[in-house]
PDBQT receptor file of N, H, CA, C and O in Angstrom, charges set to zero:
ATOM      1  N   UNK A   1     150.769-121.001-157.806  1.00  0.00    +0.000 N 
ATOM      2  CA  UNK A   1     150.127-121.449-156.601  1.00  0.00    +0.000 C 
ATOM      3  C   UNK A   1     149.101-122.510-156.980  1.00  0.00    +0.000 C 
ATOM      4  O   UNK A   1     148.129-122.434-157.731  1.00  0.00    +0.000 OA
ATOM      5  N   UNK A   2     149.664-123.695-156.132  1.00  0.00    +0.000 N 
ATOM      6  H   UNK A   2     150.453-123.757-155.522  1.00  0.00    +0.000 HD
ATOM      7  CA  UNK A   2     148.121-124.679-156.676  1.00  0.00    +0.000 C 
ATOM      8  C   UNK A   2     147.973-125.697-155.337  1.00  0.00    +0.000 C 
ATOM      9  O   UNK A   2     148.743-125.985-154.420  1.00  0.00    +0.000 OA
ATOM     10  N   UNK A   3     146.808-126.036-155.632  1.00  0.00    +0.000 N 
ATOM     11  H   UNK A   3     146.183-125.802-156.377  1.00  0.00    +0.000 HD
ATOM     12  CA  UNK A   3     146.685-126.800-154.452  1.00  0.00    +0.000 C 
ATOM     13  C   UNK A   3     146.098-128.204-154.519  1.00  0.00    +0.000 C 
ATOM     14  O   UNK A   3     145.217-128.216-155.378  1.00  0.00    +0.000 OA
ATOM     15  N   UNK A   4     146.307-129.809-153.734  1.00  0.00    +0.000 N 
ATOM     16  H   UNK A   4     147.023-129.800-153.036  1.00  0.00    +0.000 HD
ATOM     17  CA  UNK A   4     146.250-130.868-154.245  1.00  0.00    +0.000 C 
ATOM     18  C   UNK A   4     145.048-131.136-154.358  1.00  0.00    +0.000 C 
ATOM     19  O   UNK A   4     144.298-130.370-153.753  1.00  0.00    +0.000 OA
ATOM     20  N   UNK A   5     144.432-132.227-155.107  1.00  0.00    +0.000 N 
ATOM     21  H   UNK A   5     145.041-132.849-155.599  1.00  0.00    +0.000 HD
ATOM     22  CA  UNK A   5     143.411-132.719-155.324  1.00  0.00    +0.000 C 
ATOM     23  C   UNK A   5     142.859-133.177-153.487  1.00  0.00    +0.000 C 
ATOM     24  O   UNK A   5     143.702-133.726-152.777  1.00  0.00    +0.000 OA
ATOM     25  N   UNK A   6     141.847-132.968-153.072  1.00  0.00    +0.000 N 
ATOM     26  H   UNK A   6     141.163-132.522-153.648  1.00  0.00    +0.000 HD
ATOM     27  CA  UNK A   6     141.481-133.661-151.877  1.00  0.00    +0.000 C 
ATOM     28  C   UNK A   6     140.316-135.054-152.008  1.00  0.00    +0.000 C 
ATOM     29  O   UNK A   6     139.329-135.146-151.279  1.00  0.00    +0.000 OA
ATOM     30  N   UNK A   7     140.611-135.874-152.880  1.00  0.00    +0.000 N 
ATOM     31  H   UNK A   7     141.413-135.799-153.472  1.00  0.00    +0.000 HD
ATOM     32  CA  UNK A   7     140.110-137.082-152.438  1.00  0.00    +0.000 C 
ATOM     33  C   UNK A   7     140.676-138.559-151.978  1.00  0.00    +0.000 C 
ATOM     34  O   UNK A   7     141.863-138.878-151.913  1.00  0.00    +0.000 OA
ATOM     35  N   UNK A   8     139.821-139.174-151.752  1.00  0.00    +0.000 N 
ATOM     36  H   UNK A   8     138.857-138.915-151.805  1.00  0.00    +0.000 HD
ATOM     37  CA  UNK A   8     140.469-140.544-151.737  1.00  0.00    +0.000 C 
ATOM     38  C   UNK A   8     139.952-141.482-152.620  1.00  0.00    +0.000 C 
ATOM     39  O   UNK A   8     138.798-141.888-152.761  1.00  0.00    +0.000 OA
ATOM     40  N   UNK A   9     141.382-141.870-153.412  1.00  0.00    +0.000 N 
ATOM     41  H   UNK A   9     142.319-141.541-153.297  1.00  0.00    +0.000 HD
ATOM     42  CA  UNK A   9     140.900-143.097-154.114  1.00  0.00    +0.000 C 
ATOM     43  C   UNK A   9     139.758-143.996-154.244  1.00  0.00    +0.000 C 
ATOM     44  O   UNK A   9     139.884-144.950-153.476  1.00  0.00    +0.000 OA
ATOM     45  N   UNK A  10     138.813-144.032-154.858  1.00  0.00    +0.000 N 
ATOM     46  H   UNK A  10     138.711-143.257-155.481  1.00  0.00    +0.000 HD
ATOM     47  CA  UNK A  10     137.927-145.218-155.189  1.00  0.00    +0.000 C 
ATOM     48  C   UNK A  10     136.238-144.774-153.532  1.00  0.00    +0.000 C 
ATOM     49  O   UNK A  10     135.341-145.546-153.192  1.00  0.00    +0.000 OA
ATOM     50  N   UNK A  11     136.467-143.592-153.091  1.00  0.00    +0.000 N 
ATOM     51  H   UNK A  11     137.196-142.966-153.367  1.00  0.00    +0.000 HD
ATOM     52  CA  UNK A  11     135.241-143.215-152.383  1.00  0.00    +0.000 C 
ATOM     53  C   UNK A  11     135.082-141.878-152.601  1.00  0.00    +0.000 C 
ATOM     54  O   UNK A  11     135.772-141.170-153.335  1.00  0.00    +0.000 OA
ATOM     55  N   UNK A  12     134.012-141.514-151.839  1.00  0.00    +0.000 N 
ATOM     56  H   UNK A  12     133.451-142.088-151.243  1.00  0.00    +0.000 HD
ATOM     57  CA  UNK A  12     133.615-140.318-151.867  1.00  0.00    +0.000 C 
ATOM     58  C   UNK A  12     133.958-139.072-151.055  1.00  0.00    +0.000 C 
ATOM     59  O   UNK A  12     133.381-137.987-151.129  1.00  0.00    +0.000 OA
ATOM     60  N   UNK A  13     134.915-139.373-150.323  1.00  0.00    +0.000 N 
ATOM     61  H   UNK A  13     135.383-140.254-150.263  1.00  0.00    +0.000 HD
ATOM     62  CA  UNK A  13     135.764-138.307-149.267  1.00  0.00    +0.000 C 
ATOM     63  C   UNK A  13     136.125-137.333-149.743  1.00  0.00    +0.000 C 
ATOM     64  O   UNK A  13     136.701-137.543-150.810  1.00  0.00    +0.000 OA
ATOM     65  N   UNK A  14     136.042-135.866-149.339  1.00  0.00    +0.000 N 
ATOM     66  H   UNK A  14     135.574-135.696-148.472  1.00  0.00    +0.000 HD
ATOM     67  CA  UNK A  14     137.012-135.056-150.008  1.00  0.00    +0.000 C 
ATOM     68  C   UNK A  14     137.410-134.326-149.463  1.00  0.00    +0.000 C 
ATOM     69  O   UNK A  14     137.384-133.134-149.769  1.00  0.00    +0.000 OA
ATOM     70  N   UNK A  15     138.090-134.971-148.121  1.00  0.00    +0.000 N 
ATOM     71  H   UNK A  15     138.112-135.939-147.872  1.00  0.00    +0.000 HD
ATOM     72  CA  UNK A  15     138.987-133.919-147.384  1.00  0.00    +0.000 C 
ATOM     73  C   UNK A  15     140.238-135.118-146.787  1.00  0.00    +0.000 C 
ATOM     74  O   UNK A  15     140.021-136.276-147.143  1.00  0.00    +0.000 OA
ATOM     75  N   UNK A  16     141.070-134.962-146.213  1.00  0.00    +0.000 N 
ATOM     76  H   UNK A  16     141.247-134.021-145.923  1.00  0.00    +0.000 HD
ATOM     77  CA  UNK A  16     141.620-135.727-145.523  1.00  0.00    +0.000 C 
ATOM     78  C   UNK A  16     142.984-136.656-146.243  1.00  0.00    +0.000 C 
ATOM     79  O   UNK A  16     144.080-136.987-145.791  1.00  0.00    +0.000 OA
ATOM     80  N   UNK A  17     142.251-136.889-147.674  1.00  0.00    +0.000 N 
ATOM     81  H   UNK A  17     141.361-136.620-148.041  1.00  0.00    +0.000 HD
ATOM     82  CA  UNK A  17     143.857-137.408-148.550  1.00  0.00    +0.000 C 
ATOM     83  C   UNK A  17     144.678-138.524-148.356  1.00  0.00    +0.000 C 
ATOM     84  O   UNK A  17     144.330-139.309-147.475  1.00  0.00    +0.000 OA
ATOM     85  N   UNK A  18     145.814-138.787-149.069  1.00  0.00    +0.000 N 
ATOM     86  H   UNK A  18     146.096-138.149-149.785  1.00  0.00    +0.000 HD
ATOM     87  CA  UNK A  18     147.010-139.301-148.596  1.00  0.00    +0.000 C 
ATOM     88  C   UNK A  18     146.633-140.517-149.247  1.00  0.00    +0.000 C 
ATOM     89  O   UNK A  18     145.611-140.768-149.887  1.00  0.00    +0.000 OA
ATOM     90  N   UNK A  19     148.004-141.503-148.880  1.00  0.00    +0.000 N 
ATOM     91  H   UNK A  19     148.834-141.299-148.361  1.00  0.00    +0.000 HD
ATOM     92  CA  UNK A  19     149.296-140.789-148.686  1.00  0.00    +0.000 C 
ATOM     93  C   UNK A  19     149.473-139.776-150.162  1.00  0.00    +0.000 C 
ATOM     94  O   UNK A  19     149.991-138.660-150.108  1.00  0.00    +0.000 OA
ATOM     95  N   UNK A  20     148.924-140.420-151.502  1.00  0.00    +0.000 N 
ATOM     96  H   UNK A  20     148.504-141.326-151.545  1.00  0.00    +0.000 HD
ATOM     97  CA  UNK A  20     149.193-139.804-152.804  1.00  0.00    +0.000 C 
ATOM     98  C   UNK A  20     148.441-138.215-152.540  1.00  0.00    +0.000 C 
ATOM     99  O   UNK A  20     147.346-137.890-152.082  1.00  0.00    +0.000 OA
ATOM    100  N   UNK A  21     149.818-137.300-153.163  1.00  0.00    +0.000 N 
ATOM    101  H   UNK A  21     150.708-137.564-153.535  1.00  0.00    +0.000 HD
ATOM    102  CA  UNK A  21     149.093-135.928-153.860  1.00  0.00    +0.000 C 
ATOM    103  C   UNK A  21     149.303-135.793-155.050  1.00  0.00    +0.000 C 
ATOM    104  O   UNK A  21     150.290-136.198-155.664  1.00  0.00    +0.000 OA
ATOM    105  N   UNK A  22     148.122-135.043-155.592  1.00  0.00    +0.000 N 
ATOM    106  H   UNK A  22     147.320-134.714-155.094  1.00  0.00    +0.000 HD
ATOM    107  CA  UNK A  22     148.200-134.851-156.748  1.00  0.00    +0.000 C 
ATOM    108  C   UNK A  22     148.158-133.401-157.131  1.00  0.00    +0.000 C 
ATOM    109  O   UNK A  22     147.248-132.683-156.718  1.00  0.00    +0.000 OA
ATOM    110  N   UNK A  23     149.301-132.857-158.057  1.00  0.00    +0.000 N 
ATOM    111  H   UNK A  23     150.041-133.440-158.392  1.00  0.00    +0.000 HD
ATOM    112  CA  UNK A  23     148.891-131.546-158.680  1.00  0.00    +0.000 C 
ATOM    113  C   UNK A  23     148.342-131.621-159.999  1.00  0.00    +0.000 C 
ATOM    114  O   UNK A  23     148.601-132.718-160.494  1.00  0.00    +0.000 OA
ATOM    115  N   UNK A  24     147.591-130.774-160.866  1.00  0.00    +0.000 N 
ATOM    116  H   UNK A  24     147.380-129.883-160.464  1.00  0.00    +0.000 HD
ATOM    117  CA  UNK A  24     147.640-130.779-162.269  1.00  0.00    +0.000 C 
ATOM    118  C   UNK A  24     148.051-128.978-162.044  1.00  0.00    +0.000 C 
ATOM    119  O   UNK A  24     147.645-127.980-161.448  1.00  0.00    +0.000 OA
ATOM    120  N   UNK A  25     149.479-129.575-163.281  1.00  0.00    +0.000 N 
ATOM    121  H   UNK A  25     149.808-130.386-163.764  1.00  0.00    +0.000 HD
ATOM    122  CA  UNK A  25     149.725-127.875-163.193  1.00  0.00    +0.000 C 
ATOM    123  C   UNK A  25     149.844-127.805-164.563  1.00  0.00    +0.000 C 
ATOM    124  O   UNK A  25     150.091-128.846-165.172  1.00  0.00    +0.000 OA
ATOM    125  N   UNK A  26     149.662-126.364-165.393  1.00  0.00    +0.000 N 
ATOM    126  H   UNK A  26     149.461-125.518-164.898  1.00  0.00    +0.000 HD
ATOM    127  CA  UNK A  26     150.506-126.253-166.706  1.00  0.00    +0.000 C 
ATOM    128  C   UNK A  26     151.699-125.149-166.445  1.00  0.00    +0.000 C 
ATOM    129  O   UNK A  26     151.607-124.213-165.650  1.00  0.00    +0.000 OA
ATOM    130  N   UNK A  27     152.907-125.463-167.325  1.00  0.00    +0.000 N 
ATOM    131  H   UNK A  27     152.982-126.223-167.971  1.00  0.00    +0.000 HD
ATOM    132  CA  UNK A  27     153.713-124.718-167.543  1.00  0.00    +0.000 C 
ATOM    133  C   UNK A  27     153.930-123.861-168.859  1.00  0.00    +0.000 C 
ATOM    134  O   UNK A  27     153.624-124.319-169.960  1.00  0.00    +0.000 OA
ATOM    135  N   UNK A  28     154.398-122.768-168.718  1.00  0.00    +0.000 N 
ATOM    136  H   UNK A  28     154.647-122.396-167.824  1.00  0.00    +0.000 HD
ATOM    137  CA  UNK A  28     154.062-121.870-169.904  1.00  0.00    +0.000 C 
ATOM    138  C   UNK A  28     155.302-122.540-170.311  1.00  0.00    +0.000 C 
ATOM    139  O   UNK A  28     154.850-123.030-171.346  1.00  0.00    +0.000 OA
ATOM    140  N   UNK A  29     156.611-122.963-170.283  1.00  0.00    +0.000 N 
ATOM    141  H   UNK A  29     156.978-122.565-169.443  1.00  0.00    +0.000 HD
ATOM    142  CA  UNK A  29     157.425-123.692-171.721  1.00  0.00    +0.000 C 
ATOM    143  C   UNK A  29     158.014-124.281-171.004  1.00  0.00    +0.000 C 
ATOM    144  O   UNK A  29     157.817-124.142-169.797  1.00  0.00    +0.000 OA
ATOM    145  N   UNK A  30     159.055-125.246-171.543  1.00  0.00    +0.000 N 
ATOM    146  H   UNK A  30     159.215-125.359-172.524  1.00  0.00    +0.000 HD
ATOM    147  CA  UNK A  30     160.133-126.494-171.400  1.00  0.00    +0.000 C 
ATOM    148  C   UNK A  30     161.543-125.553-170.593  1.00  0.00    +0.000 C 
ATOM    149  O   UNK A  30     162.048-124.459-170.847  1.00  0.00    +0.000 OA
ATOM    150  N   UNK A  31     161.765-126.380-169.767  1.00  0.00    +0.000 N 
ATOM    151  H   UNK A  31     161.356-127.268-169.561  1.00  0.00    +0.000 HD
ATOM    152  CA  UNK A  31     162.811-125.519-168.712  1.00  0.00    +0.000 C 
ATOM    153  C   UNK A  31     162.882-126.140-167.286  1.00  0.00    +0.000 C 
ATOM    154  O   UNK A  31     162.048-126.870-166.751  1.00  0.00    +0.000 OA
ATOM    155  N   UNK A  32     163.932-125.737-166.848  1.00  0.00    +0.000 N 
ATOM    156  H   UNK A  32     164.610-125.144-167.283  1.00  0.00    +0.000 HD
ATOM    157  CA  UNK A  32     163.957-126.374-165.066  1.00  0.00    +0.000 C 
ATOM    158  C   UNK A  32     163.393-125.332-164.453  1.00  0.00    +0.000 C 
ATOM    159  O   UNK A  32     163.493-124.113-164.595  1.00  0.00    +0.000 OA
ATOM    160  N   UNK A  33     162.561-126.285-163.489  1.00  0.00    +0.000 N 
ATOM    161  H   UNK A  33     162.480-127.275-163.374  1.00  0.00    +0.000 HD
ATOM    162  CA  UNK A  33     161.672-125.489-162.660  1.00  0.00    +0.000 C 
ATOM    163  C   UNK A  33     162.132-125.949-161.016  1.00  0.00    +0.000 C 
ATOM    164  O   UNK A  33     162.915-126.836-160.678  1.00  0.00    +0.000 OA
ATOM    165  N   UNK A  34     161.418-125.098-160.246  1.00  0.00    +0.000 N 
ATOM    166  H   UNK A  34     160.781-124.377-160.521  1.00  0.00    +0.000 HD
ATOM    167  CA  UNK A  34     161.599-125.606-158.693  1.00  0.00    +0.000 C 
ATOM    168  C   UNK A  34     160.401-125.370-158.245  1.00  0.00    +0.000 C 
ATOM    169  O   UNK A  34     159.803-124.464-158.826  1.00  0.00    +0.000 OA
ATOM    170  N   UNK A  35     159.905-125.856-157.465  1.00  0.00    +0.000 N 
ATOM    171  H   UNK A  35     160.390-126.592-156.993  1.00  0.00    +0.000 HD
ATOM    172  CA  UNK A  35     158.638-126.189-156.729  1.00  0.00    +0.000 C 
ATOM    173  C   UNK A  35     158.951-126.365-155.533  1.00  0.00    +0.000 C 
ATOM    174  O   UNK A  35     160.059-126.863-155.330  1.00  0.00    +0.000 OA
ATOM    175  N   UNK A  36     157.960-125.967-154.186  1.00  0.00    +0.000 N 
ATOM    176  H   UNK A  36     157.060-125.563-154.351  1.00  0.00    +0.000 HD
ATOM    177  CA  UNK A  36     157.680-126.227-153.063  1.00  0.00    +0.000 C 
ATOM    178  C   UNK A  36     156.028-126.613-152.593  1.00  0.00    +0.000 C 
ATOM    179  O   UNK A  36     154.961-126.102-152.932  1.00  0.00    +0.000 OA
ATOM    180  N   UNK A  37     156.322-127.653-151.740  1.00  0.00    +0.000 N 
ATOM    181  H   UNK A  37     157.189-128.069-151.464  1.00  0.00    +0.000 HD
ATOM    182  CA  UNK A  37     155.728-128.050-150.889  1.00  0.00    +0.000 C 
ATOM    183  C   UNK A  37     155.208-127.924-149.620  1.00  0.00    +0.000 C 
ATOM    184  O   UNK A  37     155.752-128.778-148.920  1.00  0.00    +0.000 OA
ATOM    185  N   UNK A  38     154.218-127.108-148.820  1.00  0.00    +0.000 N 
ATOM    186  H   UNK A  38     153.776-126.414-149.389  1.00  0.00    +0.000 HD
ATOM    187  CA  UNK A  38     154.337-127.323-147.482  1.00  0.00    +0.000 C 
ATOM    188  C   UNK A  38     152.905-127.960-147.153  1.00  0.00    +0.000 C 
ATOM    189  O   UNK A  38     151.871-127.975-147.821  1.00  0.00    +0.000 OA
ATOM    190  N   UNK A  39     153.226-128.511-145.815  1.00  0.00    +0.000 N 
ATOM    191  H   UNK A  39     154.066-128.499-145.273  1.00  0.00    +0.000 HD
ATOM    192  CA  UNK A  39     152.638-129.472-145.511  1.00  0.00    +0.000 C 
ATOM    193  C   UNK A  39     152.761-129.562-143.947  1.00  0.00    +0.000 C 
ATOM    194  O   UNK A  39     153.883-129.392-143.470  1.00  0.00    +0.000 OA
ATOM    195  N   UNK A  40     151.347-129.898-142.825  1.00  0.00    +0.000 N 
ATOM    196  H   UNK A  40     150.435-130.036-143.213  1.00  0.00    +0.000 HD
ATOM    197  CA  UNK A  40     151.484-129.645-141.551  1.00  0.00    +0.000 C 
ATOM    198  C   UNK A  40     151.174-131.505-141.206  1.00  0.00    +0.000 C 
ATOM    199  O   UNK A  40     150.362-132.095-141.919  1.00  0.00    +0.000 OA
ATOM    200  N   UNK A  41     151.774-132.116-140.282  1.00  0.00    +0.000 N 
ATOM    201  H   UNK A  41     152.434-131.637-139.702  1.00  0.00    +0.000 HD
ATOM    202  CA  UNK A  41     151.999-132.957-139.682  1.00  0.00    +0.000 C 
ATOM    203  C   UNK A  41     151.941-132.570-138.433  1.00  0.00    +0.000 C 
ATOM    204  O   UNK A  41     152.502-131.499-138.201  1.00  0.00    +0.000 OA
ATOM    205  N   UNK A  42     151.253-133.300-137.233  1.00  0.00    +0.000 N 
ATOM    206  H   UNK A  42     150.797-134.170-137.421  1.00  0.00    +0.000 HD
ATOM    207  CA  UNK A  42     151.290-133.320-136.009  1.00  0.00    +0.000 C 
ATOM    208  C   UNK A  42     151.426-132.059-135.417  1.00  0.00    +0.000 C 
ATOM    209  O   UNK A  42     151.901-131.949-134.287  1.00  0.00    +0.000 OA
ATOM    210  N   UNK A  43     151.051-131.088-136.081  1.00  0.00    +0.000 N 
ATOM    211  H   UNK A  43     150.665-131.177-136.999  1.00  0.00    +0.000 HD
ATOM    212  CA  UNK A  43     150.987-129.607-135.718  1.00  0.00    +0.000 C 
ATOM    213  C   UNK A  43     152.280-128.831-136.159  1.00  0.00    +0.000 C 
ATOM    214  O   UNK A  43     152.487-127.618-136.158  1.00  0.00    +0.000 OA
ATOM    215  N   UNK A  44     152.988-129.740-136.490  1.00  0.00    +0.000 N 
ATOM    216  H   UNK A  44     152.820-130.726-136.491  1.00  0.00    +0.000 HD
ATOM    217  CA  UNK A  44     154.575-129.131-137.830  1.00  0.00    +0.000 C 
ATOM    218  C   UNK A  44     154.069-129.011-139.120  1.00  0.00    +0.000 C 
ATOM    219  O   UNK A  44     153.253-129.725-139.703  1.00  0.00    +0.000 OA
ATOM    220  N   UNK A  45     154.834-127.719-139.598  1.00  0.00    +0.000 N 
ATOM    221  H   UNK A  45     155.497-127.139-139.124  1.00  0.00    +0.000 HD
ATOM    222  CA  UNK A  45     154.499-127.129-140.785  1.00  0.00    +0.000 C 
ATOM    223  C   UNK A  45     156.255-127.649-141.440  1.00  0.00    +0.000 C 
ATOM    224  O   UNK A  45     157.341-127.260-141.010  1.00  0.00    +0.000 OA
ATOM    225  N   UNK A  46     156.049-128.389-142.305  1.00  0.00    +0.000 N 
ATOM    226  H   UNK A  46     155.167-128.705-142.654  1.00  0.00    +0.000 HD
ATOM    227  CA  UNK A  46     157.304-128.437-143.045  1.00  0.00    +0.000 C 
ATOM    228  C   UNK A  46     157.507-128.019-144.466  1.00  0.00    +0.000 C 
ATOM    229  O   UNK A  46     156.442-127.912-145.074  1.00  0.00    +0.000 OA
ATOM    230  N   UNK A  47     158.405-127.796-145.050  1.00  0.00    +0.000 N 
ATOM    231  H   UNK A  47     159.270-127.883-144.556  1.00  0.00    +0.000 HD
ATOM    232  CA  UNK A  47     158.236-127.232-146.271  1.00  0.00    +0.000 C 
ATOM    233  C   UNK A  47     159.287-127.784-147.179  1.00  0.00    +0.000 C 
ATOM    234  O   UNK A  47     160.345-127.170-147.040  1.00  0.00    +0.000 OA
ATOM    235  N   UNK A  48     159.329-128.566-147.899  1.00  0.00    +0.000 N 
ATOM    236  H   UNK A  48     158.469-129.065-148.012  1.00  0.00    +0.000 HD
ATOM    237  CA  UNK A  48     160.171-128.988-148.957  1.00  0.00    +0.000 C 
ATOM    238  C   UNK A  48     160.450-129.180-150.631  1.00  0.00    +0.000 C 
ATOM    239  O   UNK A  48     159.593-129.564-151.427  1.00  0.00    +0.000 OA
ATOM    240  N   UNK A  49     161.484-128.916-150.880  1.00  0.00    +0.000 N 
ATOM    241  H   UNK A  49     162.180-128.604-150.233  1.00  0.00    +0.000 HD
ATOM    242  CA  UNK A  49     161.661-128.294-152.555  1.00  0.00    +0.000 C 
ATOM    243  C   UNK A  49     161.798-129.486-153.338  1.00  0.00    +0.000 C 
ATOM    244  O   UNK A  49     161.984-130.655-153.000  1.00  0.00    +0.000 OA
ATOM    245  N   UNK A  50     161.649-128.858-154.618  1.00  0.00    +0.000 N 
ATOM    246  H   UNK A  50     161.498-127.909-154.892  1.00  0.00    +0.000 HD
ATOM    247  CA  UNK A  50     161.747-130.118-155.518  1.00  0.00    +0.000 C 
ATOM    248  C   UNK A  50     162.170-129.119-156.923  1.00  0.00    +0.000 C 
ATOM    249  O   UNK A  50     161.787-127.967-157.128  1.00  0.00    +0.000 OA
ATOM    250  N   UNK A  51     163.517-130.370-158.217  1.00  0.00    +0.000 N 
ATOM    251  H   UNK A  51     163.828-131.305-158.051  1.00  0.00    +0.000 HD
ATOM    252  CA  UNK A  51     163.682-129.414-159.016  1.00  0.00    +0.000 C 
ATOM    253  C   UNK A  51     163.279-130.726-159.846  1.00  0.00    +0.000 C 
ATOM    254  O   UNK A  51     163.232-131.924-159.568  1.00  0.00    +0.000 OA
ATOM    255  N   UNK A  52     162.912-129.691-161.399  1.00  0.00    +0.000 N 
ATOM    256  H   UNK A  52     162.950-128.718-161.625  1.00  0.00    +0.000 HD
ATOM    257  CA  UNK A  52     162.666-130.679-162.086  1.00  0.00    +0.000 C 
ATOM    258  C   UNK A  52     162.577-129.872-163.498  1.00  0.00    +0.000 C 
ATOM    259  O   UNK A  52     162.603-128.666-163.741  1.00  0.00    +0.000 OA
ATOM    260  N   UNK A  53     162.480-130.859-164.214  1.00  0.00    +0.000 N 
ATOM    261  H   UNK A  53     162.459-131.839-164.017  1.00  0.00    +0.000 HD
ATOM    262  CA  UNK A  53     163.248-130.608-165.687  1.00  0.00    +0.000 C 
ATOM    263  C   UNK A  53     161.360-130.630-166.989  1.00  0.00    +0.000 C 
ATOM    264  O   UNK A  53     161.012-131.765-167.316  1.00  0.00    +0.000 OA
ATOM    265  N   UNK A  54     160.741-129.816-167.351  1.00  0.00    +0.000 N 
ATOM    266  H   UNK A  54     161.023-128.894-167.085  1.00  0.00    +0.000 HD
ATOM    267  CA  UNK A  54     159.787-129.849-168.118  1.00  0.00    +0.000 C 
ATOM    268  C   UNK A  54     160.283-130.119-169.389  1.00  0.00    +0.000 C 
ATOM    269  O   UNK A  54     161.418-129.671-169.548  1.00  0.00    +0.000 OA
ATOM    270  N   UNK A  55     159.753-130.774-170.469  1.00  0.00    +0.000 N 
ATOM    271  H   UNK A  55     158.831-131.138-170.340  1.00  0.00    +0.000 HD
ATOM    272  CA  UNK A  55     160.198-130.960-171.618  1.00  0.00    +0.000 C 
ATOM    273  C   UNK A  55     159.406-130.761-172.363  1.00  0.00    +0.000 C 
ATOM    274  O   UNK A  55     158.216-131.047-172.232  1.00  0.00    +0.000 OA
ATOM    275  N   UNK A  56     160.285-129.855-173.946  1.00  0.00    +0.000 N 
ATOM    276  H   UNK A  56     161.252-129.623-174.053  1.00  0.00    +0.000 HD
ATOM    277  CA  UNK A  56     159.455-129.599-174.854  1.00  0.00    +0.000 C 
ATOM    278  C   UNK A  56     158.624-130.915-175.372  1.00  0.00    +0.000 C 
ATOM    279  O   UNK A  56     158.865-132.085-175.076  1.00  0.00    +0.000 OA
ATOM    280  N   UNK A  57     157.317-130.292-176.437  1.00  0.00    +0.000 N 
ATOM    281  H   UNK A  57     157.121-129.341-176.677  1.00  0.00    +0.000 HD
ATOM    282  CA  UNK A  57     156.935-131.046-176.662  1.00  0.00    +0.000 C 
ATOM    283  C   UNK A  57     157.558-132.211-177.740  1.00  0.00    +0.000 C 
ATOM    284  O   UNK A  57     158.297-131.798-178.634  1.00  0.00    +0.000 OA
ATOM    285  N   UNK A  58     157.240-133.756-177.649  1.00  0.00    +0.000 N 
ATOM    286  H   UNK A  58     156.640-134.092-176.923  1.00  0.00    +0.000 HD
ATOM    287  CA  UNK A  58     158.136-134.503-178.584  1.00  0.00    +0.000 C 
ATOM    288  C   UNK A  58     159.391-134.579-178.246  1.00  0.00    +0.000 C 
ATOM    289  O   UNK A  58     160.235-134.946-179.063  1.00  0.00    +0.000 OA
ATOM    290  N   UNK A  59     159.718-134.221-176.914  1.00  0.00    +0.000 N 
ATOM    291  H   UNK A  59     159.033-133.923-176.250  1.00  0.00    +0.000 HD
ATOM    292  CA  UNK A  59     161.598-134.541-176.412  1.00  0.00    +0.000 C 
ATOM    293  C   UNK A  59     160.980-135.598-175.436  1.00  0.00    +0.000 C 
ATOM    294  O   UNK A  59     159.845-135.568-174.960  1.00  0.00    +0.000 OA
ATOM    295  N   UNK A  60     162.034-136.617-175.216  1.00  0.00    +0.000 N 
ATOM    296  H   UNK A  60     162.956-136.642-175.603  1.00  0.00    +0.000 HD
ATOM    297  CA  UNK A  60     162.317-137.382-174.399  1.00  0.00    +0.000 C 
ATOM    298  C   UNK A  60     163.493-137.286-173.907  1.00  0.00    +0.000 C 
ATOM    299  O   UNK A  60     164.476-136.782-174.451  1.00  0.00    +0.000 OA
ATOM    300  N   UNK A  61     163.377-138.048-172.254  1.00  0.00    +0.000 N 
ATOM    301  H   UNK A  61     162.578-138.457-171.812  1.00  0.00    +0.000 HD
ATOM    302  CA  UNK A  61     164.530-137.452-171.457  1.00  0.00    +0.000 C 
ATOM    303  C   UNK A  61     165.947-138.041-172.380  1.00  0.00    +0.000 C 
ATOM    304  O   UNK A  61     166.845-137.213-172.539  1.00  0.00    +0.000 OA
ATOM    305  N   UNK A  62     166.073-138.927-172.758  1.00  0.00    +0.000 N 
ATOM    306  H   UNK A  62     165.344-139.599-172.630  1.00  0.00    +0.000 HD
ATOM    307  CA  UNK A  62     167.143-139.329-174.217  1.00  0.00    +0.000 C 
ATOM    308  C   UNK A  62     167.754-138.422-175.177  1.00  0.00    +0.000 C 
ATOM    309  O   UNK A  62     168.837-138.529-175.753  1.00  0.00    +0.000 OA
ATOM    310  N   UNK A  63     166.931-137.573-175.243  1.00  0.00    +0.000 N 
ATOM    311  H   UNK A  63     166.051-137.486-174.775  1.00  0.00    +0.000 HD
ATOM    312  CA  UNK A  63     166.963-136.253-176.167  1.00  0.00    +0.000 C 
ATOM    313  C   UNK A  63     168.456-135.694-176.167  1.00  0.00    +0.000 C 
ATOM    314  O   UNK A  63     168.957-135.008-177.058  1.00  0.00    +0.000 OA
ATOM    315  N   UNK A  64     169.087-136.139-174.950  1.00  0.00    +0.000 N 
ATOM    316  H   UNK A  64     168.680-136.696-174.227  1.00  0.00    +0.000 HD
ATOM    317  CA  UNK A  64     170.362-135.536-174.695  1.00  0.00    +0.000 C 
ATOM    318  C   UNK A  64     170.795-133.838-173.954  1.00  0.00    +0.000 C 
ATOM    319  O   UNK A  64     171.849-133.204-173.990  1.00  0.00    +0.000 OA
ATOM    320  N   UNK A  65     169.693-133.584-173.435  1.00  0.00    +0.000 N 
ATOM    321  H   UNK A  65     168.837-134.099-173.406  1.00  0.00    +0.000 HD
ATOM    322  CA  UNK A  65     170.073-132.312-173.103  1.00  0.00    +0.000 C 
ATOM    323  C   UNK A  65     169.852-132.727-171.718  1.00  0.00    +0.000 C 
ATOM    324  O   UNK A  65     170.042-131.932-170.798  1.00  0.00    +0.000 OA
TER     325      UNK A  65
């Protein structure tokens, strides 16, 4: 569970955001992961996935796997 950074670029705001989010997450090892997103717009709550590939340390995506 994490939640985005709330500022804005280059001021002092810290609520309100956008368009960029940012997570800092750590992962305990190298592996495909999936992640979700939700997020309320205009009083819609939407929620969308994302997969993605962590890499050991010293691999590049070249690495061949």
């Amino acid at each position: 569970h994490a939640h985005p950074e709330e500022t804005l670029e280059g001021t002092d705001i810290q609520d309100g955001g956008g368009p960029d989010v940012t997570f800092h997450t750590l992962f305990p090892k190298a592996g495909r992961y999936k992640v979700w997103i939700q997020f309320k717009r205009a009083g819609k709550l939407s929620t969308v996935s994302f997969t993605f590939r962590v890499l050991r340390q010293g691999e590049t995506i070249s690495g061949g796997r």
